[in-house]
N, CA, C and O atoms as a GROMACS GRO file, in nm:
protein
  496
    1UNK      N    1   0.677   4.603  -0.878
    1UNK     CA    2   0.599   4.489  -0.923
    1UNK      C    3   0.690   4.399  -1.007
    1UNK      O    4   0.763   4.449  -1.092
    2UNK      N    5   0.686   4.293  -0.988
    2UNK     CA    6   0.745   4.172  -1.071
    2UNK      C    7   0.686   4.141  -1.223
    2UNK      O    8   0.564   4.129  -1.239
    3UNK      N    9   0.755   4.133  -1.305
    3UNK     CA   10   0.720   4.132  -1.456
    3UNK      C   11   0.742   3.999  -1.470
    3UNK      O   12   0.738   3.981  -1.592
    4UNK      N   13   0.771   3.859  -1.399
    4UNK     CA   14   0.765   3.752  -1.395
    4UNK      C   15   0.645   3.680  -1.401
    4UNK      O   16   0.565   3.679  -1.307
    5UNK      N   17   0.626   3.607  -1.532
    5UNK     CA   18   0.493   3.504  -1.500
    5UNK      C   19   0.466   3.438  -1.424
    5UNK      O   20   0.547   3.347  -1.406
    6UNK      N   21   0.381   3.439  -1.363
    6UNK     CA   22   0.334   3.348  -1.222
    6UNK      C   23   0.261   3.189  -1.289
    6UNK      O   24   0.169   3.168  -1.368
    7UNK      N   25   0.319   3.131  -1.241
    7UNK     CA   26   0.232   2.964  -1.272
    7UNK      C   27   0.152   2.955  -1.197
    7UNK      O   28   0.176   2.974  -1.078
    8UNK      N   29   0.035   2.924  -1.241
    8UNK     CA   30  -0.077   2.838  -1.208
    8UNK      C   31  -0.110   2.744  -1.254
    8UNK      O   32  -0.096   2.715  -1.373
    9UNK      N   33  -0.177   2.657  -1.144
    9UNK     CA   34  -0.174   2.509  -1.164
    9UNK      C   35  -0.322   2.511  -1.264
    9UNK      O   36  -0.418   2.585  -1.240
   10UNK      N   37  -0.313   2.398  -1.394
   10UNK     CA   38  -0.436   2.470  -1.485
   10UNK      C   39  -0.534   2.393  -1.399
   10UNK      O   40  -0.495   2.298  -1.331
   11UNK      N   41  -0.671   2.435  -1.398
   11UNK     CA   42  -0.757   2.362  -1.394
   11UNK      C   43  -0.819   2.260  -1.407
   11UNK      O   44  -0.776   2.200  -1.506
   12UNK      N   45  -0.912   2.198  -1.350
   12UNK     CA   46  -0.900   2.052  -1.370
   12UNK      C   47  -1.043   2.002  -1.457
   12UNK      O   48  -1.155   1.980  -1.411
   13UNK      N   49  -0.998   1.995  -1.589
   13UNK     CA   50  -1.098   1.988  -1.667
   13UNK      C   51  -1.177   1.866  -1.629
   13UNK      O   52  -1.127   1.783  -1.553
   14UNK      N   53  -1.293   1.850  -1.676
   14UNK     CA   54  -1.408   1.705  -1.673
   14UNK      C   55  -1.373   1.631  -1.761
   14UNK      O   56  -1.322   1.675  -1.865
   15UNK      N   57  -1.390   1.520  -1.741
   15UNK     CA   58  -1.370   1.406  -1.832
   15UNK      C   59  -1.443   1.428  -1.972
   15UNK      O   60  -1.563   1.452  -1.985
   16UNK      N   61  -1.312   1.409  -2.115
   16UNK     CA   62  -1.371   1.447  -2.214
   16UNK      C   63  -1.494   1.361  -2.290
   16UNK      O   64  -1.461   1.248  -2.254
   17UNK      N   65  -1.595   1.346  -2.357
   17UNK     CA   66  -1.647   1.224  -2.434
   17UNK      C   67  -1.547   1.174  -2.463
   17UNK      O   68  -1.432   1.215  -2.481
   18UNK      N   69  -1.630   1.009  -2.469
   18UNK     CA   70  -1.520   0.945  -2.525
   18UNK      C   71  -1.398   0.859  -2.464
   18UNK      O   72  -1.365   0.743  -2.489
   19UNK      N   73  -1.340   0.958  -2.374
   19UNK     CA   74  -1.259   0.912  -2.295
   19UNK      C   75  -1.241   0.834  -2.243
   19UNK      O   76  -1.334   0.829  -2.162
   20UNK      N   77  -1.149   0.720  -2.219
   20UNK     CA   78  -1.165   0.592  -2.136
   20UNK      C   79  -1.224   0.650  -1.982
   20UNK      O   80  -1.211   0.767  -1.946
   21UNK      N   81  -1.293   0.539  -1.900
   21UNK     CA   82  -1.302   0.574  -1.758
   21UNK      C   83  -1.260   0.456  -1.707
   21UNK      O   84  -1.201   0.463  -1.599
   22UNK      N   85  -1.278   0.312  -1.773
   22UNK     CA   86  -1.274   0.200  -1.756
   22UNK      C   87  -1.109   0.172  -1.732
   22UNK      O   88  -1.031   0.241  -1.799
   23UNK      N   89  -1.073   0.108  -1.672
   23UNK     CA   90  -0.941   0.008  -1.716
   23UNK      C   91  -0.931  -0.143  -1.704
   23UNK      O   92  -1.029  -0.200  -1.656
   24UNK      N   93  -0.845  -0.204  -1.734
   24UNK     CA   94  -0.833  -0.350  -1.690
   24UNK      C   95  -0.686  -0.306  -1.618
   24UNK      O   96  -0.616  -0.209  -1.646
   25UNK      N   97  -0.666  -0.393  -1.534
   25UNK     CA   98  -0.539  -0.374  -1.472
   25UNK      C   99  -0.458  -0.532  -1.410
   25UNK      O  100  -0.485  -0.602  -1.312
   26UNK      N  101  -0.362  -0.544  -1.508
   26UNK     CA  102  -0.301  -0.721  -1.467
   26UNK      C  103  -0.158  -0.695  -1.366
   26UNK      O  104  -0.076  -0.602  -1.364
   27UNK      N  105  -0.169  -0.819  -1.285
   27UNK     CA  106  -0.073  -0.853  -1.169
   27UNK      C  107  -0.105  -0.981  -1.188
   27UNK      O  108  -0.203  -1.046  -1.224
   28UNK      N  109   0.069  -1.008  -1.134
   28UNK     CA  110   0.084  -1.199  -1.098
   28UNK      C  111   0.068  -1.189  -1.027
   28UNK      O  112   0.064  -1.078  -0.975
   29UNK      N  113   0.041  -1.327  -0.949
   29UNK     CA  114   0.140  -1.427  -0.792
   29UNK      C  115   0.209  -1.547  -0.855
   29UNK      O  116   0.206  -1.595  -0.969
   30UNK      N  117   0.258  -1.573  -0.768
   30UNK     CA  118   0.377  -1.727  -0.776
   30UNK      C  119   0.272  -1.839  -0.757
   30UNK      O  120   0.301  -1.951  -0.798
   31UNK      N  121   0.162  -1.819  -0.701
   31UNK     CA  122   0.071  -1.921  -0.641
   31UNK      C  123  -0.058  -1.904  -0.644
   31UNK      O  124  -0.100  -1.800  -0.592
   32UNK      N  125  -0.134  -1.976  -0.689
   32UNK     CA  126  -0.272  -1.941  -0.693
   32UNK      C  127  -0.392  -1.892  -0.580
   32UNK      O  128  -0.501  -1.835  -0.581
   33UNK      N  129  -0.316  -1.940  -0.505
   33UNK     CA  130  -0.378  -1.925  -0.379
   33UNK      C  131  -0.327  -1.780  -0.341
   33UNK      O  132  -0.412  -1.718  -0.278
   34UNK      N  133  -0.224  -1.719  -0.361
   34UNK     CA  134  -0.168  -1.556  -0.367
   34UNK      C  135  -0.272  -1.492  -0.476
   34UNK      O  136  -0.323  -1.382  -0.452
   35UNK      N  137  -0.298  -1.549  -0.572
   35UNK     CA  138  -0.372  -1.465  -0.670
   35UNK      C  139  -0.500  -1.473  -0.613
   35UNK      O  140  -0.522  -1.364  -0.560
   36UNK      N  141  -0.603  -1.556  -0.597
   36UNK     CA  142  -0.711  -1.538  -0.555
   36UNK      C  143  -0.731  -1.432  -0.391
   36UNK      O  144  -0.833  -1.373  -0.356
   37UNK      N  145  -0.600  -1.438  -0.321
   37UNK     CA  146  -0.643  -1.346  -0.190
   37UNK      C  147  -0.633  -1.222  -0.269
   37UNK      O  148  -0.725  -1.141  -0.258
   38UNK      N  149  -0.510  -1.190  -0.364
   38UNK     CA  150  -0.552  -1.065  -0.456
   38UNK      C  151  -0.664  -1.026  -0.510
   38UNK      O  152  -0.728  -0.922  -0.492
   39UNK      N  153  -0.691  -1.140  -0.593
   39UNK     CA  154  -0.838  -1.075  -0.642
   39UNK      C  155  -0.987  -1.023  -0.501
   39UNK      O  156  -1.054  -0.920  -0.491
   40UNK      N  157  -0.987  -1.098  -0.454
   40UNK     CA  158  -1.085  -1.112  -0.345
   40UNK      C  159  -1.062  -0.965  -0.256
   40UNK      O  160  -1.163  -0.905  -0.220
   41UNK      N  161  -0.945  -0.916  -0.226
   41UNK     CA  162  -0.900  -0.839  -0.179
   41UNK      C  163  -0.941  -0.712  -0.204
   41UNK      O  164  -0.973  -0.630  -0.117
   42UNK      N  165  -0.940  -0.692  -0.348
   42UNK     CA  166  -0.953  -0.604  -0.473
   42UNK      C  167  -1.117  -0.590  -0.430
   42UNK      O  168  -1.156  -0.506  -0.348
   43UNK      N  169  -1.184  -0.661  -0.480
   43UNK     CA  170  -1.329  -0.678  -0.476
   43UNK      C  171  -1.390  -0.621  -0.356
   43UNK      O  172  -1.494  -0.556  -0.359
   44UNK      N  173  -1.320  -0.649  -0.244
   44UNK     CA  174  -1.368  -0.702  -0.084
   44UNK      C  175  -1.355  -0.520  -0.068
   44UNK      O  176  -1.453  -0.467  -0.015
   45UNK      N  177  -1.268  -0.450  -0.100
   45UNK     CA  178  -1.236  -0.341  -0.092
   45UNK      C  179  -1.306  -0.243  -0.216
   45UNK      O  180  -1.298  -0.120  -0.213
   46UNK      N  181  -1.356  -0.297  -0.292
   46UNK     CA  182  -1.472  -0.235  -0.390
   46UNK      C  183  -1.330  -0.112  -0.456
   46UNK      O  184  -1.328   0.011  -0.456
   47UNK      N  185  -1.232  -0.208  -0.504
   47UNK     CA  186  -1.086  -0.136  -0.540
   47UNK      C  187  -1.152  -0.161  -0.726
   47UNK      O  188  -1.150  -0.080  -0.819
   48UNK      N  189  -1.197  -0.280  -0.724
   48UNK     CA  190  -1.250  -0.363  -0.857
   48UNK      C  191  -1.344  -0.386  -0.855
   48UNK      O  192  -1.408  -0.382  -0.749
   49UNK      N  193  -1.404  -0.425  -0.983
   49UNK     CA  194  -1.571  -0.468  -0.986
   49UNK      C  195  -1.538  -0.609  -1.035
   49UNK      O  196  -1.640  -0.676  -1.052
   50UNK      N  197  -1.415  -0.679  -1.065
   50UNK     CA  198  -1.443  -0.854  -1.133
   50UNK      C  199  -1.300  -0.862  -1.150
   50UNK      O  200  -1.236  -0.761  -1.182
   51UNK      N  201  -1.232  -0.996  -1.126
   51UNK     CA  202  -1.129  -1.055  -1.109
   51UNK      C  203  -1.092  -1.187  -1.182
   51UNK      O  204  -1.127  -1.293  -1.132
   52UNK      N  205  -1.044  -1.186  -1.262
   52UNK     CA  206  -0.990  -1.287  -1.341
   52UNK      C  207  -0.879  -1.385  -1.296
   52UNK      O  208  -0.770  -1.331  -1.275
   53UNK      N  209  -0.883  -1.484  -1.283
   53UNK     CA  210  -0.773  -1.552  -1.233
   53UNK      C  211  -0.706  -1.689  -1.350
   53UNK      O  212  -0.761  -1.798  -1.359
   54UNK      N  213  -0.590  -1.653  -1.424
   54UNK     CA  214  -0.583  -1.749  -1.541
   54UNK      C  215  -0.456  -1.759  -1.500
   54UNK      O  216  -0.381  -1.667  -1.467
   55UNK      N  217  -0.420  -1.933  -1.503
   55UNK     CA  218  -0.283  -2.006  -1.482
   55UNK      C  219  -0.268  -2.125  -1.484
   55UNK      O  220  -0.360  -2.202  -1.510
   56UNK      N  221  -0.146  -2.161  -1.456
   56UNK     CA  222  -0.020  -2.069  -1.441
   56UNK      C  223   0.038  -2.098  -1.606
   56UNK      O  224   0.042  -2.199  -1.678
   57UNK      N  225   0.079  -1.958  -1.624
   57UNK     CA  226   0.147  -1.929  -1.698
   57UNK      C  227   0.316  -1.927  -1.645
   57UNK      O  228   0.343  -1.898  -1.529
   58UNK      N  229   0.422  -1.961  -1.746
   58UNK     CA  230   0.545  -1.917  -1.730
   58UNK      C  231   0.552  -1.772  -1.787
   58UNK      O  232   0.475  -1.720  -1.868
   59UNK      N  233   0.681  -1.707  -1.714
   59UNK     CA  234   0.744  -1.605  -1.699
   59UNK      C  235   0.865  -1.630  -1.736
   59UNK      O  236   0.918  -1.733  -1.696
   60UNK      N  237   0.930  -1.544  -1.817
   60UNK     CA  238   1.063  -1.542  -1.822
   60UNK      C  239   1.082  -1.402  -1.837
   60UNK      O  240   1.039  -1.340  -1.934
   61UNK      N  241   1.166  -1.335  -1.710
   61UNK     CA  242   1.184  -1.254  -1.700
   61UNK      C  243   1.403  -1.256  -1.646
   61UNK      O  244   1.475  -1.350  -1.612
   62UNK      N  245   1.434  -1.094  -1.666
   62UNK     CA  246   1.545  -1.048  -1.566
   62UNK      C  247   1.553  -1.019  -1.435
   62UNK      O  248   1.477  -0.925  -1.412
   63UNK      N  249   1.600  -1.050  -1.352
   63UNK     CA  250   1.602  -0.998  -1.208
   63UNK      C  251   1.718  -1.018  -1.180
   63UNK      O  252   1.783  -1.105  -1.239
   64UNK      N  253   1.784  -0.923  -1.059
   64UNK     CA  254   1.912  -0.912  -1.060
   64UNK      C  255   2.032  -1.012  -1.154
   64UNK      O  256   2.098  -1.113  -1.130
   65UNK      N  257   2.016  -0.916  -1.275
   65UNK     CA  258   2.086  -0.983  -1.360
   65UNK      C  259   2.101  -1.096  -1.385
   65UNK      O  260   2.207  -1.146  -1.424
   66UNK      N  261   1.981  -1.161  -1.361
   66UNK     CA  262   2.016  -1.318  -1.392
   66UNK      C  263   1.858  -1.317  -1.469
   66UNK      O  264   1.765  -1.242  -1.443
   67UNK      N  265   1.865  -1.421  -1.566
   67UNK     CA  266   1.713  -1.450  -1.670
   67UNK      C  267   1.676  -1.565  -1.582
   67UNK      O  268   1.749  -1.659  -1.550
   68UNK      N  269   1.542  -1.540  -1.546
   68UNK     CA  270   1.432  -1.612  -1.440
   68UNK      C  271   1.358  -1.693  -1.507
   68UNK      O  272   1.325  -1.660  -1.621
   69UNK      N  273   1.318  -1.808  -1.457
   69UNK     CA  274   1.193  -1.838  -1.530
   69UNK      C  275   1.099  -1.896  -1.382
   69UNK      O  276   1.137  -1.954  -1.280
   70UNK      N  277   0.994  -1.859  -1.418
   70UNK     CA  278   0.890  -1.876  -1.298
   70UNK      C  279   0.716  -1.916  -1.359
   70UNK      O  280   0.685  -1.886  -1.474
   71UNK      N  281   0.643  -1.967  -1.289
   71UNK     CA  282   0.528  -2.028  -1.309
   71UNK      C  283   0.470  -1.946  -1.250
   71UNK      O  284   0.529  -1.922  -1.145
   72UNK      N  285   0.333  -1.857  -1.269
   72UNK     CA  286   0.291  -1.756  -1.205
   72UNK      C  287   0.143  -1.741  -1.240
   72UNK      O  288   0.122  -1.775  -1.357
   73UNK      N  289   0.032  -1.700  -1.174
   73UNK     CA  290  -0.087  -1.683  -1.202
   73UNK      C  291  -0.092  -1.518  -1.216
   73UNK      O  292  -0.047  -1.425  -1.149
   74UNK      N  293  -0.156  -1.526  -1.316
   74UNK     CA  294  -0.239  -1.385  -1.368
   74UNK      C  295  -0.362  -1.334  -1.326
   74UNK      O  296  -0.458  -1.408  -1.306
   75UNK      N  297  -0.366  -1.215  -1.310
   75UNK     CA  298  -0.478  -1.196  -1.201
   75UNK      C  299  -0.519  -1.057  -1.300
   75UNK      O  300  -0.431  -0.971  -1.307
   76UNK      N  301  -0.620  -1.037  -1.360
   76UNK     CA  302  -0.682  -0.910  -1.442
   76UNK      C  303  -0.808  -0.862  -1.362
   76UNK      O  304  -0.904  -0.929  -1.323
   77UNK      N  305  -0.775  -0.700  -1.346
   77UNK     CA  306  -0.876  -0.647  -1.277
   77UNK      C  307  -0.947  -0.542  -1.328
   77UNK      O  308  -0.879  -0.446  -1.364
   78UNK      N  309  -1.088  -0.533  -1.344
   78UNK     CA  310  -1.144  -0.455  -1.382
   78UNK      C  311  -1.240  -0.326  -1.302
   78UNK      O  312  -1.356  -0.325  -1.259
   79UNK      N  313  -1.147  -0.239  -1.308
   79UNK     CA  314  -1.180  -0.042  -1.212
   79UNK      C  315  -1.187   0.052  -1.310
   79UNK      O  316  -1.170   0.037  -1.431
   80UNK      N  317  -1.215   0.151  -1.248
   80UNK     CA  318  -1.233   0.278  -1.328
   80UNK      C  319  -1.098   0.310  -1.321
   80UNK      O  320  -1.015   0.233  -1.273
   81UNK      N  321  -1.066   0.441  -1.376
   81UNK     CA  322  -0.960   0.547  -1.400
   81UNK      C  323  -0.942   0.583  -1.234
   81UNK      O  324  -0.851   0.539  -1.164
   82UNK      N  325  -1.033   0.657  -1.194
   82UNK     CA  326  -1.033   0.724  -1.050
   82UNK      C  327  -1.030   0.627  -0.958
   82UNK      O  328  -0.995   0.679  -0.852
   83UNK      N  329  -1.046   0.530  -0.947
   83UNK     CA  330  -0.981   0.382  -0.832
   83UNK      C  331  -0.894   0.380  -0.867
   83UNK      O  332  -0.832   0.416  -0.766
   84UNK      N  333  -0.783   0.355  -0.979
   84UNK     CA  334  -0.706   0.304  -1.024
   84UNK      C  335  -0.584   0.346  -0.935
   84UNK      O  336  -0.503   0.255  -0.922
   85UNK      N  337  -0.549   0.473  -0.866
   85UNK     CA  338  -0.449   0.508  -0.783
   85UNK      C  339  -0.465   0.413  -0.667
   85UNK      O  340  -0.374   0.336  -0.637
   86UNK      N  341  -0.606   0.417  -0.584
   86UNK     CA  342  -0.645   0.339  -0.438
   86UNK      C  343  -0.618   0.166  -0.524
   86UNK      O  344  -0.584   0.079  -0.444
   87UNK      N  345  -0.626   0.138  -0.614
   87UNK     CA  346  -0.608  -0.001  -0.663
   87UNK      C  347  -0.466  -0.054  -0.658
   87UNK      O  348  -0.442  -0.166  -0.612
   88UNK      N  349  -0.344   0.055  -0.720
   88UNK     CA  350  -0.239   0.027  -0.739
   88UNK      C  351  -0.153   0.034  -0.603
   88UNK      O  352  -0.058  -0.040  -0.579
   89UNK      N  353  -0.204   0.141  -0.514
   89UNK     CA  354  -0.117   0.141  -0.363
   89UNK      C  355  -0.192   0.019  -0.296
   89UNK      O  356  -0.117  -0.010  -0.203
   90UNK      N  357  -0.307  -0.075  -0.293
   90UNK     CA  358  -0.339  -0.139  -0.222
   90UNK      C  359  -0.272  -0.277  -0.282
   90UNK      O  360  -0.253  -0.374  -0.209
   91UNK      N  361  -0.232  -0.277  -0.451
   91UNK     CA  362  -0.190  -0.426  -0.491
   91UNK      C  363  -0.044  -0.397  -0.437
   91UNK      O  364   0.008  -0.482  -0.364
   92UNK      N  365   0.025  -0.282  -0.467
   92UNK     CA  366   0.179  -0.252  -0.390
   92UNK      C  367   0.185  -0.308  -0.222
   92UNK      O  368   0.285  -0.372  -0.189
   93UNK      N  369   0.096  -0.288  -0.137
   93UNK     CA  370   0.108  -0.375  -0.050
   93UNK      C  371   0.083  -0.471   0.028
   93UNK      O  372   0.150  -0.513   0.122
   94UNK      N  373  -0.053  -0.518  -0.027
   94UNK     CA  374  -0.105  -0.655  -0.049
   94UNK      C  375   0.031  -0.752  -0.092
   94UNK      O  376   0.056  -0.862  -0.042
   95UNK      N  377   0.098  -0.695  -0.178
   95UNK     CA  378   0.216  -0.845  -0.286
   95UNK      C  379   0.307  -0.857  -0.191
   95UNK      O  380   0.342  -0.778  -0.103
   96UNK      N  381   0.336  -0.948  -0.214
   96UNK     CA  382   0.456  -1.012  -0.173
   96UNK      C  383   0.556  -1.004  -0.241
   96UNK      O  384   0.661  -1.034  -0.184
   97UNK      N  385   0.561  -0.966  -0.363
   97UNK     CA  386   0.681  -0.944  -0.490
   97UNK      C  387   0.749  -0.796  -0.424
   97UNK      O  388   0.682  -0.721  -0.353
   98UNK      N  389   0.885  -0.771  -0.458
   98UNK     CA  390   0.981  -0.667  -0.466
   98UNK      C  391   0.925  -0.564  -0.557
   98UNK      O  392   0.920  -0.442  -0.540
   99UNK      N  393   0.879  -0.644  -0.667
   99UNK     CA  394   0.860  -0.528  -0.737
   99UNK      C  395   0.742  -0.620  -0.851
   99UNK      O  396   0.783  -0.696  -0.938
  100UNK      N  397   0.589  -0.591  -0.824
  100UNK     CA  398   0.506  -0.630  -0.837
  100UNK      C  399   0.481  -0.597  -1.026
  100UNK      O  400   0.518  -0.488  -1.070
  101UNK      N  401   0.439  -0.664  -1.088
  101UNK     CA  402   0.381  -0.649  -1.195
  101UNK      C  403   0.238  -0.572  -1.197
  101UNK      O  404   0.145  -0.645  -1.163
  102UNK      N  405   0.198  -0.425  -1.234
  102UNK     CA  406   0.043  -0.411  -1.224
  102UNK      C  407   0.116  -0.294  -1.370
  102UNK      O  408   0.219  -0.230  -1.391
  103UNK      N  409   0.017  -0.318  -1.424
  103UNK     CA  410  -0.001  -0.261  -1.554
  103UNK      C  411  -0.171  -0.214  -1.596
  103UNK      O  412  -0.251  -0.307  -1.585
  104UNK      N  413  -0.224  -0.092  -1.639
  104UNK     CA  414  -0.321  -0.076  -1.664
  104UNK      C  415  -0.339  -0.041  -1.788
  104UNK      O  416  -0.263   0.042  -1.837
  105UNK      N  417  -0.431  -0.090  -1.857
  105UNK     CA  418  -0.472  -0.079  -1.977
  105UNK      C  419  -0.609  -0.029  -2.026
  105UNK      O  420  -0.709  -0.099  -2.014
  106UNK      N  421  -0.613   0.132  -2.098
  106UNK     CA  422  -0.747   0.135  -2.098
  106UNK      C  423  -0.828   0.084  -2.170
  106UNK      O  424  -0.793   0.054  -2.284
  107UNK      N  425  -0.979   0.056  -2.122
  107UNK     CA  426  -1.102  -0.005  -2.218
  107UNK      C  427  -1.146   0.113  -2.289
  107UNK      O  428  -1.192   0.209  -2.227
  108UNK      N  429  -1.132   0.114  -2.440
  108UNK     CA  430  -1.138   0.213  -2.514
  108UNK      C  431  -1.286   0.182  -2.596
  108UNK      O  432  -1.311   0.242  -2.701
  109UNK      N  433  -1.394   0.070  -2.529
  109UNK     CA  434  -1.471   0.067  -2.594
  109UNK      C  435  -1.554  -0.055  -2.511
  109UNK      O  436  -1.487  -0.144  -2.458
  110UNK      N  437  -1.692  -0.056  -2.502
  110UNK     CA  438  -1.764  -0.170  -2.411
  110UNK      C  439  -1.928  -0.152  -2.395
  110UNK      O  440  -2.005  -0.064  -2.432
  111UNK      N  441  -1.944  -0.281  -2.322
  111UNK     CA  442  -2.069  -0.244  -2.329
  111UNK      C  443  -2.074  -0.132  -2.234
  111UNK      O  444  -1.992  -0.114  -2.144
  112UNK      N  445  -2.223  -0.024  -2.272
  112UNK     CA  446  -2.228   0.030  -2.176
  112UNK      C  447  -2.274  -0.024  -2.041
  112UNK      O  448  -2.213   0.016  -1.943
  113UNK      N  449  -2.365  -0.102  -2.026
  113UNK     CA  450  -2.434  -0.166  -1.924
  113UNK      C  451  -2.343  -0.215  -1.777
  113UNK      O  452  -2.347  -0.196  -1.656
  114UNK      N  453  -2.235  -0.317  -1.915
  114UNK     CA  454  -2.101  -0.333  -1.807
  114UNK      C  455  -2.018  -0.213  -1.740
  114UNK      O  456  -1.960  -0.224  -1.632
  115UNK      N  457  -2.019  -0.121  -1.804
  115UNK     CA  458  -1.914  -0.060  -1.796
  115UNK      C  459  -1.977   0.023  -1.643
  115UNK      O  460  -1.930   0.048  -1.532
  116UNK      N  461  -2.109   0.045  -1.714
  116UNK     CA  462  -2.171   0.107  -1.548
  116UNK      C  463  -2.187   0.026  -1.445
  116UNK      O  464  -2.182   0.091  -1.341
  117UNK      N  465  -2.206  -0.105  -1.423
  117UNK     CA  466  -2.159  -0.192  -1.330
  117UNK      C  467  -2.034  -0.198  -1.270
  117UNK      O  468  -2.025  -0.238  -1.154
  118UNK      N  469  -1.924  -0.158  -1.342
  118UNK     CA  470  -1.775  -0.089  -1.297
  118UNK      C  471  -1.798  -0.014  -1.203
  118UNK      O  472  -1.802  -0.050  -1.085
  119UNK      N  473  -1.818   0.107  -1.246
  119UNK     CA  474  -1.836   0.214  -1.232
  119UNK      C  475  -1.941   0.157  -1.119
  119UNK      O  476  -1.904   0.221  -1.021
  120UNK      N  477  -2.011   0.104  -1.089
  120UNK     CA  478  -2.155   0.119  -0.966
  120UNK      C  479  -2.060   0.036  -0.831
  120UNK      O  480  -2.080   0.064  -0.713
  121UNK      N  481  -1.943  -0.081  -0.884
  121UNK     CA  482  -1.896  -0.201  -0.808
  121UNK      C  483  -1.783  -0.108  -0.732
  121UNK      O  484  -1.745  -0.131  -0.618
  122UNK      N  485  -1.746  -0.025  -0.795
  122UNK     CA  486  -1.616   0.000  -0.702
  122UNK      C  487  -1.635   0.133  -0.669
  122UNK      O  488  -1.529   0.194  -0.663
  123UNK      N  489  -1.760   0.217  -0.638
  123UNK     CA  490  -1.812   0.300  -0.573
  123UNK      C  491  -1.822   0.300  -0.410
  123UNK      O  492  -1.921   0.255  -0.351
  124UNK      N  493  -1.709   0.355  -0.347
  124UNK     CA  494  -1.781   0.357  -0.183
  124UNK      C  495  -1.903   0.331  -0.105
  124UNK      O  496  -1.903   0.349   0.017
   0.00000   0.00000   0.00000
């Protein structure tokens, strides 16, 4: 017999109180008309429950070693935790960017009412 500890994968606990379930999640486009097929996209696919579209903002960013500056629309999306994987592979190839801006941020506090409208909008 082997006197080696065996790993097991732990269990997969339930969501604690408290816990975020909510997120907001922001991505650009170069063009507004790129941001709105994003948002719509998002929605159309019940990836999100509401889509924000605010611009254009400048960017100044690095890209291959050179400092960029670009005019870009912001696009904020509001999903749960558990979309949030099907959200991020569908904005990865929806974009047109190399290397897309999506960042999620959790809602650590809200109405409840809204929050179950999330939660009801991006339900299968």
């Amino acid at each position: 017999m082997d006197d080696e500890p065996t790993t097991q994968p732990a269990p997969t606990a339930p969501p604690v109180p408290g816990t975020p379930t909510a997120l907001t999640v922001l991505t650009t486009a170069d063009a507004e008309g790129k941001a709105r097929e994003l948002a719509y996209g998002a929605i159309r696919a019940r990836l999100a429950a509401c889509a924000q579209i605010t611009g254009p903002v400048t960017s100044v960013y690095r890209w291959e070693d050179e400092i960029e500056t670009a005019q870009e629309w912001q696009v904020l999306l509001k999903t749960t935790a558990a979309r949030y994987a099907a959200l991020e592979a569908w904005l990865t190839e929806a974009h047109d960017y190399d290397t897309p801006e999506i960042i999620a941020t959790p809602v650590v506090r809200g109405s409840a009412a809204y929050l179950e409208w999330v939660e009801r909008e991006t339900t299968d």
